[in-house]
CHARMM internal coordinates of N, CA and C (Angstrom, degrees):
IC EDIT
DIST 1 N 1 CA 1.4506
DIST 1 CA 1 C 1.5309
ANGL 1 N 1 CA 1 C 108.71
DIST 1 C 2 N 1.1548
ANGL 1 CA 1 C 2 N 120.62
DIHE 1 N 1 CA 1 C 2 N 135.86
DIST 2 N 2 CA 1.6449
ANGL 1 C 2 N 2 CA 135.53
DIHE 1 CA 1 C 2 N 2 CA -172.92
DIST 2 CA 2 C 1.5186
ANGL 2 N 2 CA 2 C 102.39
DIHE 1 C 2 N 2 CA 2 C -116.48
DIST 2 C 3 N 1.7721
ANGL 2 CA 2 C 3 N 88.28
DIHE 2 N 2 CA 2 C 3 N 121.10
DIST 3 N 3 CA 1.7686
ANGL 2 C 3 N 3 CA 114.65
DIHE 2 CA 2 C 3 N 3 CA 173.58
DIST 3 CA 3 C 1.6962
ANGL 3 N 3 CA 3 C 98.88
DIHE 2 C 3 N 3 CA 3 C -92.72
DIST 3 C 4 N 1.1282
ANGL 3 CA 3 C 4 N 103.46
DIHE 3 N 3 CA 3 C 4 N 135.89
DIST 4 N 4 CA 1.5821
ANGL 3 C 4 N 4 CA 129.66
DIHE 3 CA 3 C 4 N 4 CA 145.64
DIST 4 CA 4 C 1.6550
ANGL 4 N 4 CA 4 C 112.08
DIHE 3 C 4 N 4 CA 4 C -87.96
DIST 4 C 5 N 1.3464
ANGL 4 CA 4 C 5 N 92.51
DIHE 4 N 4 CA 4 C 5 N 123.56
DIST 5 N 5 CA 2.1061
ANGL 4 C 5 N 5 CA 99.39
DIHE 4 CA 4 C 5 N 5 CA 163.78
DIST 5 CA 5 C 1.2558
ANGL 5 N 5 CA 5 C 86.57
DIHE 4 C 5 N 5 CA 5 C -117.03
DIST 5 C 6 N 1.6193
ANGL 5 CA 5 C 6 N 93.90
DIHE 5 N 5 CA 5 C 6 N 145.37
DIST 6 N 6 CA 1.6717
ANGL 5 C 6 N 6 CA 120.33
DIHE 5 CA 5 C 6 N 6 CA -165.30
DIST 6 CA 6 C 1.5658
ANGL 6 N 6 CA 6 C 86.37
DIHE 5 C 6 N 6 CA 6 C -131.26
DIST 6 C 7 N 1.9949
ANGL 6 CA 6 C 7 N 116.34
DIHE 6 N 6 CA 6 C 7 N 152.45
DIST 7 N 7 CA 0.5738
ANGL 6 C 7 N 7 CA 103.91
DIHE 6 CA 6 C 7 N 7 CA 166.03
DIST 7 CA 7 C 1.7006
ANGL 7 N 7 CA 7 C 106.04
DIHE 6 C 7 N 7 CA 7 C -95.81
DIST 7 C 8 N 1.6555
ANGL 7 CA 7 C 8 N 101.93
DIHE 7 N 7 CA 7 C 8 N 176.73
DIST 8 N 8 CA 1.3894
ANGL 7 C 8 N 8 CA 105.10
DIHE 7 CA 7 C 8 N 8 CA -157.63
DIST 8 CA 8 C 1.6542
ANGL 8 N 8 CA 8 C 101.24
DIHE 7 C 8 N 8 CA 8 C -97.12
DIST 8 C 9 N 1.6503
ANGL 8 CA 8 C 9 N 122.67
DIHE 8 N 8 CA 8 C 9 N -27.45
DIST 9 N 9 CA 0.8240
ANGL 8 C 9 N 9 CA 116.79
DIHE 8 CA 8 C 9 N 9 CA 169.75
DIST 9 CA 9 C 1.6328
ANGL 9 N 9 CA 9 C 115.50
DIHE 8 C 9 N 9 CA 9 C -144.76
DIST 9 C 10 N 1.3264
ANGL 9 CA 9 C 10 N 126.32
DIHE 9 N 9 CA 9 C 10 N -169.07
DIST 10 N 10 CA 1.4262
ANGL 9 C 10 N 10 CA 119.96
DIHE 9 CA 9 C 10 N 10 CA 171.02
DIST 10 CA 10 C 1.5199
ANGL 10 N 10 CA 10 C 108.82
DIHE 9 C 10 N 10 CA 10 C -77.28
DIST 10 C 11 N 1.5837
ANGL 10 CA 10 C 11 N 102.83
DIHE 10 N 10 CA 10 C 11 N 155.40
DIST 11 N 11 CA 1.2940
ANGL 10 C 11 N 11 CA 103.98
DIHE 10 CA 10 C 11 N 11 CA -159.42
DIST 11 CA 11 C 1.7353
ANGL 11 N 11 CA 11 C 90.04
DIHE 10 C 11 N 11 CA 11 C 177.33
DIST 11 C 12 N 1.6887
ANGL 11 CA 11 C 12 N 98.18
DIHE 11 N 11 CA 11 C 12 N 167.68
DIST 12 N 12 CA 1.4209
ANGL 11 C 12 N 12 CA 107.72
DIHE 11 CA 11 C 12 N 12 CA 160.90
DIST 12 CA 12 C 1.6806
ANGL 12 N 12 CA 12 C 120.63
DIHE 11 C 12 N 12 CA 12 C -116.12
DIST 12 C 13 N 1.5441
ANGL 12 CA 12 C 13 N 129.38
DIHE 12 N 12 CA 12 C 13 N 153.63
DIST 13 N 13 CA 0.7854
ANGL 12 C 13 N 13 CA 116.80
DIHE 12 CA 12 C 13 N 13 CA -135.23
DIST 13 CA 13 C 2.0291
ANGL 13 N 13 CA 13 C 89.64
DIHE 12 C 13 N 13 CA 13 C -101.56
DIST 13 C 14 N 0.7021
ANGL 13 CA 13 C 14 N 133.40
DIHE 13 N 13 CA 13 C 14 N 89.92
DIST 14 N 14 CA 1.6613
ANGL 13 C 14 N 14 CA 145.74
DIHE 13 CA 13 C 14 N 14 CA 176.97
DIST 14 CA 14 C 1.4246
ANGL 14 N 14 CA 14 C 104.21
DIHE 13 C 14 N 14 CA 14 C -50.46
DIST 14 C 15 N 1.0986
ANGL 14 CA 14 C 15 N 130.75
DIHE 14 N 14 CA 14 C 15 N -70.80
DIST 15 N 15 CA 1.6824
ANGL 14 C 15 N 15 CA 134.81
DIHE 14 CA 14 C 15 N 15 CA -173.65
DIST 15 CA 15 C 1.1823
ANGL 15 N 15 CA 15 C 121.65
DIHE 14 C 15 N 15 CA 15 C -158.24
DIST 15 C 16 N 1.4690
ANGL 15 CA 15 C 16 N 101.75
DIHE 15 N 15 CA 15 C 16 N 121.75
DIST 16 N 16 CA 1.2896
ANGL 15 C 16 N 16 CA 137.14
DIHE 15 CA 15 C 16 N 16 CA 178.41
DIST 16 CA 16 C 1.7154
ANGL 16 N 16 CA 16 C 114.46
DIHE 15 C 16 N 16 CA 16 C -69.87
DIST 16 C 17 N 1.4779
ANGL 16 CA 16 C 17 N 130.83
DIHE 16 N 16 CA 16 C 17 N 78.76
DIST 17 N 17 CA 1.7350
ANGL 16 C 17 N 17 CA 113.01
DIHE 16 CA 16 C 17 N 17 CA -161.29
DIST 17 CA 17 C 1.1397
ANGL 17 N 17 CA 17 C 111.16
DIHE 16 C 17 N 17 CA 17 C -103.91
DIST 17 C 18 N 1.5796
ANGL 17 CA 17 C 18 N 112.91
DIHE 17 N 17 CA 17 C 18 N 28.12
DIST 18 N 18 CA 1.9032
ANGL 17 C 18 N 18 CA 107.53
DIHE 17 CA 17 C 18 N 18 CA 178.17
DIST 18 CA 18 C 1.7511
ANGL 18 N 18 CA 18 C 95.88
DIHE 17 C 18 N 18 CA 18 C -144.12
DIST 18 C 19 N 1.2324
ANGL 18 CA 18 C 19 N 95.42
DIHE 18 N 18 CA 18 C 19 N 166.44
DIST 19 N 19 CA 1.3695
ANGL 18 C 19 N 19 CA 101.85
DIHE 18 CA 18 C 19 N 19 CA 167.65
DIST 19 CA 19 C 1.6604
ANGL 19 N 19 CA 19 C 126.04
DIHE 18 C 19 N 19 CA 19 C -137.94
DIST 19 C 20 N 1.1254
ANGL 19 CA 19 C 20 N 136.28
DIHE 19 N 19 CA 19 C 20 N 164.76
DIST 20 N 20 CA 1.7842
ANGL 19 C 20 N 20 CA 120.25
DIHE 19 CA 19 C 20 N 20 CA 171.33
DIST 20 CA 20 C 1.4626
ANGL 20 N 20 CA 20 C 100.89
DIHE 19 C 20 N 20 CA 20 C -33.96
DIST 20 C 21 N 1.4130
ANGL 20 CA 20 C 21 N 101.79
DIHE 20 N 20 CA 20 C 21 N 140.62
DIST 21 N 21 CA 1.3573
ANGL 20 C 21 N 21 CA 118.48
DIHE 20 CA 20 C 21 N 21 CA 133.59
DIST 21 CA 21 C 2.3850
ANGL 21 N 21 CA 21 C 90.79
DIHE 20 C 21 N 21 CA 21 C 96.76
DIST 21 C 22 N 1.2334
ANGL 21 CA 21 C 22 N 99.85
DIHE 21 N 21 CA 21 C 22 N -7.41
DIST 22 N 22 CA 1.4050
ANGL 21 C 22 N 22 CA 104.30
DIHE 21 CA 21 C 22 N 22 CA -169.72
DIST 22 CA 22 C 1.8947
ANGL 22 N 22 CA 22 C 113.53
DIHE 21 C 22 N 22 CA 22 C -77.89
DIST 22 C 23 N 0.8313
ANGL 22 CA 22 C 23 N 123.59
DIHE 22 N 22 CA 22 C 23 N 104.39
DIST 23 N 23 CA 1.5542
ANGL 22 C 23 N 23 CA 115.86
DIHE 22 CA 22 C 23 N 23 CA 170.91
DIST 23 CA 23 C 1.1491
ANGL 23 N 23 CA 23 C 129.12
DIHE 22 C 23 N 23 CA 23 C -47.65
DIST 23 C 24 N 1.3940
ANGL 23 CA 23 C 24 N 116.98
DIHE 23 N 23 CA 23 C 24 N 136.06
DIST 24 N 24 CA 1.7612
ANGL 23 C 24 N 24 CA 129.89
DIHE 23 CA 23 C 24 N 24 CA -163.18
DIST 24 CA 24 C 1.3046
ANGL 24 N 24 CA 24 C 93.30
DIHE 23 C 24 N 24 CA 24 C -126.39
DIST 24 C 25 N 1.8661
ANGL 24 CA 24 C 25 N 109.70
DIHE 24 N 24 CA 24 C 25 N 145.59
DIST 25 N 25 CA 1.6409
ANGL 24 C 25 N 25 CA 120.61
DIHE 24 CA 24 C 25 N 25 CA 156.67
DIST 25 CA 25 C 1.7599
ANGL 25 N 25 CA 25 C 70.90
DIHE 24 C 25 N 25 CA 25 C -99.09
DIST 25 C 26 N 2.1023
ANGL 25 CA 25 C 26 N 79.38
DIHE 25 N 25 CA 25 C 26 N -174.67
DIST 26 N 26 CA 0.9085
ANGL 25 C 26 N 26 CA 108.59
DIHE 25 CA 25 C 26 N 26 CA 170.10
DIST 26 CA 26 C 1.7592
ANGL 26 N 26 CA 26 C 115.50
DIHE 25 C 26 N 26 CA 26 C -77.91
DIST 26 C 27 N 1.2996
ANGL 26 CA 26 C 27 N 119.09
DIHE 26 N 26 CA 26 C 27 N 151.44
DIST 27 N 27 CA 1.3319
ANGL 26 C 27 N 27 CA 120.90
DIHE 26 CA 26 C 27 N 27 CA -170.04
DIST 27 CA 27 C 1.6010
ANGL 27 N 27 CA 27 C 128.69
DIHE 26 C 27 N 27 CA 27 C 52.38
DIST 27 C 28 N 1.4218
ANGL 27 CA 27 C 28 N 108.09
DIHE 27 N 27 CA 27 C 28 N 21.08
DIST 28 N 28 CA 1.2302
ANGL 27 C 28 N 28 CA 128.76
DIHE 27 CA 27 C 28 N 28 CA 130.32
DIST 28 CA 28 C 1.9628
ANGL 28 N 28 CA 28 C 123.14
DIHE 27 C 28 N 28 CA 28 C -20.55
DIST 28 C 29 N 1.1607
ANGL 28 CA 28 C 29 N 111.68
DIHE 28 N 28 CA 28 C 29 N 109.34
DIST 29 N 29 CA 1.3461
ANGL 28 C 29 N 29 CA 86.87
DIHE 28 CA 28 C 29 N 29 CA 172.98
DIST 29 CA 29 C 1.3637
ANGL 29 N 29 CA 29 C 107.08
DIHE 28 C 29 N 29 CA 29 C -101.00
DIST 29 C 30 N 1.7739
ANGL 29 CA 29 C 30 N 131.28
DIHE 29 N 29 CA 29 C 30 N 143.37
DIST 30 N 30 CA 1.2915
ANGL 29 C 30 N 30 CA 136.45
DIHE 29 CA 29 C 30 N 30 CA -132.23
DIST 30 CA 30 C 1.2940
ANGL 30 N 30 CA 30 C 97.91
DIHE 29 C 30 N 30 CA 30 C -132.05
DIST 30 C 31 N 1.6463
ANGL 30 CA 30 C 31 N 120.85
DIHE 30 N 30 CA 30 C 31 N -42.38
DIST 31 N 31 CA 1.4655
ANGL 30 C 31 N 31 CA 136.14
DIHE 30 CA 30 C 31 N 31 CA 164.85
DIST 31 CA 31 C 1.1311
ANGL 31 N 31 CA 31 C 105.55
DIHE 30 C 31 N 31 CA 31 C -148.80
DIST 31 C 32 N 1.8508
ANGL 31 CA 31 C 32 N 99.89
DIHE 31 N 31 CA 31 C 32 N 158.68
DIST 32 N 32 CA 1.7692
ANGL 31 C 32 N 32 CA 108.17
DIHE 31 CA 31 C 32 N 32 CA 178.22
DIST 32 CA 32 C 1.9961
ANGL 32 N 32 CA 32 C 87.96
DIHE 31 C 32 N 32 CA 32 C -112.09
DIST 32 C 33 N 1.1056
ANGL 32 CA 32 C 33 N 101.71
DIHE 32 N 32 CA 32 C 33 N 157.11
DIST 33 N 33 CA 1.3991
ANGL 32 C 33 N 33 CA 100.36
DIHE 32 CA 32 C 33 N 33 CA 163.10
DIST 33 CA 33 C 1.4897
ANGL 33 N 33 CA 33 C 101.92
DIHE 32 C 33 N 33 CA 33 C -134.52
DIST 33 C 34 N 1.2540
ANGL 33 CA 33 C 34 N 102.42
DIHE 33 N 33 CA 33 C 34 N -168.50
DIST 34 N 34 CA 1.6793
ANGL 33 C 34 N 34 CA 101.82
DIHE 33 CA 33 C 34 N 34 CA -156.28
DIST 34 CA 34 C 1.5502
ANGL 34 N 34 CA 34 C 97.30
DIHE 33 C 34 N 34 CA 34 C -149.32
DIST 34 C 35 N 1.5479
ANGL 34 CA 34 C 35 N 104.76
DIHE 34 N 34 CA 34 C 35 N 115.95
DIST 35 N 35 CA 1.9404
ANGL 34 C 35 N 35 CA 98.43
DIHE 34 CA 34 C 35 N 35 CA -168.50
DIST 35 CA 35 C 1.6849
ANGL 35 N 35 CA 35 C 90.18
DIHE 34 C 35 N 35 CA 35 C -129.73
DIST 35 C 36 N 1.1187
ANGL 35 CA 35 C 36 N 124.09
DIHE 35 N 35 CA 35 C 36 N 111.11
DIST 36 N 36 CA 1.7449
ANGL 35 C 36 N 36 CA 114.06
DIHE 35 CA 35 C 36 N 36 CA 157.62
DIST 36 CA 36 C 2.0430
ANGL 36 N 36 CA 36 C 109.02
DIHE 35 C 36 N 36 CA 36 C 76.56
DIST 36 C 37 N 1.0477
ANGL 36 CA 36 C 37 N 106.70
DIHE 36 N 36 CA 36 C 37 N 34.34
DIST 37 N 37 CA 1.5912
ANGL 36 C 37 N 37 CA 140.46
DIHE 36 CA 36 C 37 N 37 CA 175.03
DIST 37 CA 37 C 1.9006
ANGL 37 N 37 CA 37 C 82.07
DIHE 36 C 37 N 37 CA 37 C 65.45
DIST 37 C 38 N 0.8282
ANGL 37 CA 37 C 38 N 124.81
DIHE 37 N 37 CA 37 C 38 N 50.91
DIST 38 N 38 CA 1.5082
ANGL 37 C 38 N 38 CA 125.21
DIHE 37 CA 37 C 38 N 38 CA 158.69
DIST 38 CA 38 C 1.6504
ANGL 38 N 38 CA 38 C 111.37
DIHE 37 C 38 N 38 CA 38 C -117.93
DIST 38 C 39 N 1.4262
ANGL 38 CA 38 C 39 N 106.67
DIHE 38 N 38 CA 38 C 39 N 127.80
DIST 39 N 39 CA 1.6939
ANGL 38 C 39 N 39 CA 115.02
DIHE 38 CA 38 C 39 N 39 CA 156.22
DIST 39 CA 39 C 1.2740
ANGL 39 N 39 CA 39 C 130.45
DIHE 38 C 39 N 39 CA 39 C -62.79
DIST 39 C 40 N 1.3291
ANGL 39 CA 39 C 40 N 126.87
DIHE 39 N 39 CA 39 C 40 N 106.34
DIST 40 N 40 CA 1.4655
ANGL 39 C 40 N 40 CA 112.63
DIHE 39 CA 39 C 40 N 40 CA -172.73
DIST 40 CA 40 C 1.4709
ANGL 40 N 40 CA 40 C 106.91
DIHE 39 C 40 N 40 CA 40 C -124.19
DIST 40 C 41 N 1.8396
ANGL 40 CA 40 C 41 N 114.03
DIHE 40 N 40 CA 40 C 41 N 102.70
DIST 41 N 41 CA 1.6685
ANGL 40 C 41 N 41 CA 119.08
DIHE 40 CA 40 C 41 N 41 CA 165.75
DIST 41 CA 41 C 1.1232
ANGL 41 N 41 CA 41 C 139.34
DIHE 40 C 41 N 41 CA 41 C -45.83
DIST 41 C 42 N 1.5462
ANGL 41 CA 41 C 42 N 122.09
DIHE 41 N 41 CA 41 C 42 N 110.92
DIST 42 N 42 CA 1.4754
ANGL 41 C 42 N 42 CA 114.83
DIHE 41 CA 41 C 42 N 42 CA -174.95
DIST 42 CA 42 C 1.4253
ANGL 42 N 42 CA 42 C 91.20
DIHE 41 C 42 N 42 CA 42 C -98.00
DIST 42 C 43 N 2.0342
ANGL 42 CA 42 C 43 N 103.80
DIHE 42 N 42 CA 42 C 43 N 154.74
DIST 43 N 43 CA 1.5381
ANGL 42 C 43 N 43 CA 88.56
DIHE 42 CA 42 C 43 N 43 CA -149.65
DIST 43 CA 43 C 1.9634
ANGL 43 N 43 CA 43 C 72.46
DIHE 42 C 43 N 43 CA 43 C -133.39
DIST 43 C 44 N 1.0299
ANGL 43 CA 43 C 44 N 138.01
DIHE 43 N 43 CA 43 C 44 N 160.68
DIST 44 N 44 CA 1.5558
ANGL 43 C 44 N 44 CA 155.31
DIHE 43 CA 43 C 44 N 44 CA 136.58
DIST 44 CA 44 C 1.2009
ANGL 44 N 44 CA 44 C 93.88
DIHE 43 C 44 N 44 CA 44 C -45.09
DIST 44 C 45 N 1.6915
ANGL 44 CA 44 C 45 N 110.44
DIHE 44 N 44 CA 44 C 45 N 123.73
DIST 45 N 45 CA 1.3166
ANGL 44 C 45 N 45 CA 129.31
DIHE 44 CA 44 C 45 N 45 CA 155.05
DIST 45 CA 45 C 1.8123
ANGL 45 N 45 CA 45 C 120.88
DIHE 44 C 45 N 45 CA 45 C -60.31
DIST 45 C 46 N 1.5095
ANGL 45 CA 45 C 46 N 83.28
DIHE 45 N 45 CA 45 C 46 N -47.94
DIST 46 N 46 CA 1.7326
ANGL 45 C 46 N 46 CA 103.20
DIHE 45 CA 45 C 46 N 46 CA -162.01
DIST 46 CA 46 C 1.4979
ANGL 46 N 46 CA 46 C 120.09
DIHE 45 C 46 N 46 CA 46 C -121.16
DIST 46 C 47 N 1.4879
ANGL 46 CA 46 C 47 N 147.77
DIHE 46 N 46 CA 46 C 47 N 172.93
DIST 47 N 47 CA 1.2914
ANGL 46 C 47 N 47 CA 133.82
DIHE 46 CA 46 C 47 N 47 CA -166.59
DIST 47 CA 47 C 1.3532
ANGL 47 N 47 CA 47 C 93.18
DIHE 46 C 47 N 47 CA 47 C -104.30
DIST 47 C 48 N 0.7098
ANGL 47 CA 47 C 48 N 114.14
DIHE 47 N 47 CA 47 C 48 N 156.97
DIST 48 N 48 CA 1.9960
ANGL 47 C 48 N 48 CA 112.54
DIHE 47 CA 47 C 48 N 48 CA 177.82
DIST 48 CA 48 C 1.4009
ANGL 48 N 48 CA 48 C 94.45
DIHE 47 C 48 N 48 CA 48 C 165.83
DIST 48 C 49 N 1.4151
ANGL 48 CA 48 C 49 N 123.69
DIHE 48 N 48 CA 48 C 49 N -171.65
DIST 49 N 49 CA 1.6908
ANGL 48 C 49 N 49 CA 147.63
DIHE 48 CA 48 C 49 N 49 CA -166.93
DIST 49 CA 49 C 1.7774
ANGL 49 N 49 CA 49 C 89.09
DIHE 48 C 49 N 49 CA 49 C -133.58
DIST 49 C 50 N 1.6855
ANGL 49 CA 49 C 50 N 93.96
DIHE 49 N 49 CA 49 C 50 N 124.59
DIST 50 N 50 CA 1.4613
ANGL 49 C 50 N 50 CA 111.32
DIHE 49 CA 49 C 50 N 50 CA 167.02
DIST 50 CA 50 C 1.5801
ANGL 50 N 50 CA 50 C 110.84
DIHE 49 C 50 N 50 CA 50 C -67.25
DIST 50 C 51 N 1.7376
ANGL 50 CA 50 C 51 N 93.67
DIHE 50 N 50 CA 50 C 51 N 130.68
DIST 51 N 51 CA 1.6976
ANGL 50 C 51 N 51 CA 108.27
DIHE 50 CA 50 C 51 N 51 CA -172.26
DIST 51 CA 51 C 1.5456
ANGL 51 N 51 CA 51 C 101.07
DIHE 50 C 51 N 51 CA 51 C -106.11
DIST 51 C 52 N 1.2700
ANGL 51 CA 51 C 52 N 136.48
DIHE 51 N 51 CA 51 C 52 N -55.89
DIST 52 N 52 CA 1.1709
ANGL 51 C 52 N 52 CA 125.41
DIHE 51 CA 51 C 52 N 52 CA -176.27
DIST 52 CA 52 C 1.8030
ANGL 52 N 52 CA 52 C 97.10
DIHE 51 C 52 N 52 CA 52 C -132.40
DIST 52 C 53 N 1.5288
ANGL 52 CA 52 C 53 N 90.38
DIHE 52 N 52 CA 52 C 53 N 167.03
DIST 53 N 53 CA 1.5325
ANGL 52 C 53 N 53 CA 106.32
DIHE 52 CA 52 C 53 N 53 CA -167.06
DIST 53 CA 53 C 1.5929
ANGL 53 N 53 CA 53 C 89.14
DIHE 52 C 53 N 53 CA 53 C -124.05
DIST 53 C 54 N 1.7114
ANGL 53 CA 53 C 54 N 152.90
DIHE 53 N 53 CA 53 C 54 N 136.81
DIST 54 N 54 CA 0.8699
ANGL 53 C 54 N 54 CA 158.09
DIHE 53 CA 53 C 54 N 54 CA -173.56
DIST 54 CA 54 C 1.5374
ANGL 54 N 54 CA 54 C 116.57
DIHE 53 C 54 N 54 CA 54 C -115.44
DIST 54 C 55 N 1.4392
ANGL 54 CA 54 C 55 N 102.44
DIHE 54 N 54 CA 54 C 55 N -32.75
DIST 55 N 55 CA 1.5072
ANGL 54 C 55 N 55 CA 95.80
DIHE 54 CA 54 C 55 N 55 CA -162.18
DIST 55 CA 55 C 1.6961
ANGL 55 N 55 CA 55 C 88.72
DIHE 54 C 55 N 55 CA 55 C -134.49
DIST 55 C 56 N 1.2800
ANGL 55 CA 55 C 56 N 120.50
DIHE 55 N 55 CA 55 C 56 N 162.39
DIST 56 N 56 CA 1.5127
ANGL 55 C 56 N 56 CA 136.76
DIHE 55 CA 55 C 56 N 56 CA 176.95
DIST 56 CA 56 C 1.7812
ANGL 56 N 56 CA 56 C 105.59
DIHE 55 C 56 N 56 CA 56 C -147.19
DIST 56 C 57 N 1.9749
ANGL 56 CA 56 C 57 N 91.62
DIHE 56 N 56 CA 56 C 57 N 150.14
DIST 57 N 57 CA 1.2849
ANGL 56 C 57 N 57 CA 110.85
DIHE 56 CA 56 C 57 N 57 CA -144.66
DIST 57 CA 57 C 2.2190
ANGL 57 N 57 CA 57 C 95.20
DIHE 56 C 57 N 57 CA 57 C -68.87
DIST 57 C 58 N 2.0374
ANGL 57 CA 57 C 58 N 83.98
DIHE 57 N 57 CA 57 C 58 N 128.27
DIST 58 N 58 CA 1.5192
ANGL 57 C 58 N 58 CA 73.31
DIHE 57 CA 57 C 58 N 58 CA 166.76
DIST 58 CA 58 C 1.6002
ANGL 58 N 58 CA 58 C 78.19
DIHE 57 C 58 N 58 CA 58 C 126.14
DIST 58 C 59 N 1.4135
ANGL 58 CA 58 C 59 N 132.14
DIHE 58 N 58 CA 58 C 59 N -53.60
DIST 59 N 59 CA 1.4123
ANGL 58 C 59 N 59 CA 143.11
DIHE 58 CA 58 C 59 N 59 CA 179.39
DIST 59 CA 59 C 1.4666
ANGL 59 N 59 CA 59 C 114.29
DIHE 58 C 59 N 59 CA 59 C -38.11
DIST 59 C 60 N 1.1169
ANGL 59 CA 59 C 60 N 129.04
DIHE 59 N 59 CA 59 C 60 N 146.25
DIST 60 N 60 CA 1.4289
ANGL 59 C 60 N 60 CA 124.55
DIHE 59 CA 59 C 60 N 60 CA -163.84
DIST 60 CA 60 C 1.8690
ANGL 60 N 60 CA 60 C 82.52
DIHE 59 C 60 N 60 CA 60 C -124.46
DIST 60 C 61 N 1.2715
ANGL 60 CA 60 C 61 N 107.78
DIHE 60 N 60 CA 60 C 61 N 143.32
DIST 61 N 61 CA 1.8804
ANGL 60 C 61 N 61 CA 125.85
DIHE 60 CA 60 C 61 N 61 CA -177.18
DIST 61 CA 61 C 1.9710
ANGL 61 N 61 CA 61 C 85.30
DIHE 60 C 61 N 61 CA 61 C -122.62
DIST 61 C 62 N 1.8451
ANGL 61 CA 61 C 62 N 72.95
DIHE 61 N 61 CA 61 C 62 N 158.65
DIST 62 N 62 CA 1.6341
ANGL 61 C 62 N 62 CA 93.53
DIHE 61 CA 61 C 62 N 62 CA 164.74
DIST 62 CA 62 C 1.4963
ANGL 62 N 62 CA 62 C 95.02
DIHE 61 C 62 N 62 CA 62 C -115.71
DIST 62 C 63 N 1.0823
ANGL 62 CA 62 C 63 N 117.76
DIHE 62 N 62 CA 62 C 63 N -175.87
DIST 63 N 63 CA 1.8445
ANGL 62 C 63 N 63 CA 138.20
DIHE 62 CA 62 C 63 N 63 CA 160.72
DIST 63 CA 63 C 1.3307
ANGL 63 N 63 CA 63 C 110.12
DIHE 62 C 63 N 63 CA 63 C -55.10
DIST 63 C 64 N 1.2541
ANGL 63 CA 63 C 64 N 118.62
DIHE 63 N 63 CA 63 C 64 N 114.18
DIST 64 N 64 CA 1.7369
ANGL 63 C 64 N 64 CA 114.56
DIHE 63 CA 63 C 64 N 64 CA -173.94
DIST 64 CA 64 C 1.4575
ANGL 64 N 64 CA 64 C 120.62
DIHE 63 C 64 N 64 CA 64 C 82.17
DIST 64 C 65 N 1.2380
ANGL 64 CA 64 C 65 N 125.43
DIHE 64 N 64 CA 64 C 65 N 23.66
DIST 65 N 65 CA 1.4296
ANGL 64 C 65 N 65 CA 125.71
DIHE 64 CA 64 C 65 N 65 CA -168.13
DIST 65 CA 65 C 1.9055
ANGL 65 N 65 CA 65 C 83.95
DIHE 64 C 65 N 65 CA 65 C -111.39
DIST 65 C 66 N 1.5552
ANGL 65 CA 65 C 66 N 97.33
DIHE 65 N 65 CA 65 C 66 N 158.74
DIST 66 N 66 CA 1.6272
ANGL 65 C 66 N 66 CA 106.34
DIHE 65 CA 65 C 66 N 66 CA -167.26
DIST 66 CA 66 C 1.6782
ANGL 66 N 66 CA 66 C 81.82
DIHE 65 C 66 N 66 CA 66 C -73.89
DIST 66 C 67 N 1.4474
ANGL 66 CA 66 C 67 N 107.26
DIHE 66 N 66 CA 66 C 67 N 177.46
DIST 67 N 67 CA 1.5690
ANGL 66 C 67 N 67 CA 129.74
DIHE 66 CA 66 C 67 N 67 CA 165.90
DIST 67 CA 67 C 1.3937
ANGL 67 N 67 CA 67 C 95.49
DIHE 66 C 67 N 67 CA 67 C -156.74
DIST 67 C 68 N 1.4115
ANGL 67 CA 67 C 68 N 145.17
DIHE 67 N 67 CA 67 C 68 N -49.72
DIST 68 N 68 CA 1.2761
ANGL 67 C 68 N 68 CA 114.66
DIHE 67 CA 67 C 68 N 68 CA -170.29
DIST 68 CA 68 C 1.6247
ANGL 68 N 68 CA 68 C 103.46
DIHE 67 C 68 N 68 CA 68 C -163.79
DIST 68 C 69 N 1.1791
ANGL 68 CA 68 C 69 N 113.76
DIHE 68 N 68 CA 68 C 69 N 144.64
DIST 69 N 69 CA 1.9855
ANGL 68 C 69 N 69 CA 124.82
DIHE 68 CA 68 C 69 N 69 CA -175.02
DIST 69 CA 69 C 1.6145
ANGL 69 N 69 CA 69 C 117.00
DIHE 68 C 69 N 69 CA 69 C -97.04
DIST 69 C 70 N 0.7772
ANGL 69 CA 69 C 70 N 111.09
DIHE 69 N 69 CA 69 C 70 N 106.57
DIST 70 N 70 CA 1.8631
ANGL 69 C 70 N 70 CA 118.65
DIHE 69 CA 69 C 70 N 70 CA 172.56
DIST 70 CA 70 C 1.1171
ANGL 70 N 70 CA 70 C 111.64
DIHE 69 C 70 N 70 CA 70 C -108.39
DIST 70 C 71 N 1.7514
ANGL 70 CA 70 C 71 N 105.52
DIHE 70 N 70 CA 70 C 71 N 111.77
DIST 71 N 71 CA 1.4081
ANGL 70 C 71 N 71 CA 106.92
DIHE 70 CA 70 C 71 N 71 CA 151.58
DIST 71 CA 71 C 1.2171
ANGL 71 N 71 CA 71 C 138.01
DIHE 70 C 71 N 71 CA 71 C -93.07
DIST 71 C 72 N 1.6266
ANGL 71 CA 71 C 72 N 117.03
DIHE 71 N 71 CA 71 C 72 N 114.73
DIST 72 N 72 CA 1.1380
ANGL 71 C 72 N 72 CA 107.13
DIHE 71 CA 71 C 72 N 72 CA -168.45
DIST 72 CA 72 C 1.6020
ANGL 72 N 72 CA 72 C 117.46
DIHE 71 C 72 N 72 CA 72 C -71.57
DIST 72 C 73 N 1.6555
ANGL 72 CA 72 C 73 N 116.29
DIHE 72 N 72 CA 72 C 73 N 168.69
DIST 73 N 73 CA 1.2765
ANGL 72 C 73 N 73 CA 115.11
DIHE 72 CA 72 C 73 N 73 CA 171.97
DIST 73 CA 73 C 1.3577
ANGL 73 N 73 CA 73 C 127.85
DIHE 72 C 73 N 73 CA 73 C -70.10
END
COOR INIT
IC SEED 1 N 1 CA 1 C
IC BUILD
């Protein structure tokens, strides 16, 4: 089964820390984004291997836009 992480709000995209094919626990942080000189951790829900990467560092997201695919085992 394949997770989508969404971001939660608008923001820019600061760091990218996984790539395809990379293994995630849960609470993993996957990207930081950067909203209003604040860091905000997007974290892996679930353990799985990163399937797709959506956004790269520097990329500006809206609320609900993909950031990254986990398939779990």
């Amino acid at each position: 089964m394949a997770e989508t992480i969404n971001a939660d709000m608008g923001a820019n995209v600061w760091k990218v820390l996984v790539s395809a094919g990379d293994p995630v626990e849960p609470d993993t942080t996957v990207v930081v984004l950067e909203s209003m000189k604040m860091e905000i951790p997007v974290l892996a829900e679930c353990a799985g291997a990163v399937t797709a990467v959506h956004v790269k560092e520097g990329s500006t997201v809206n609320a609900g836009d993909p950031l990254i695919d986990i398939e779990e085992p």
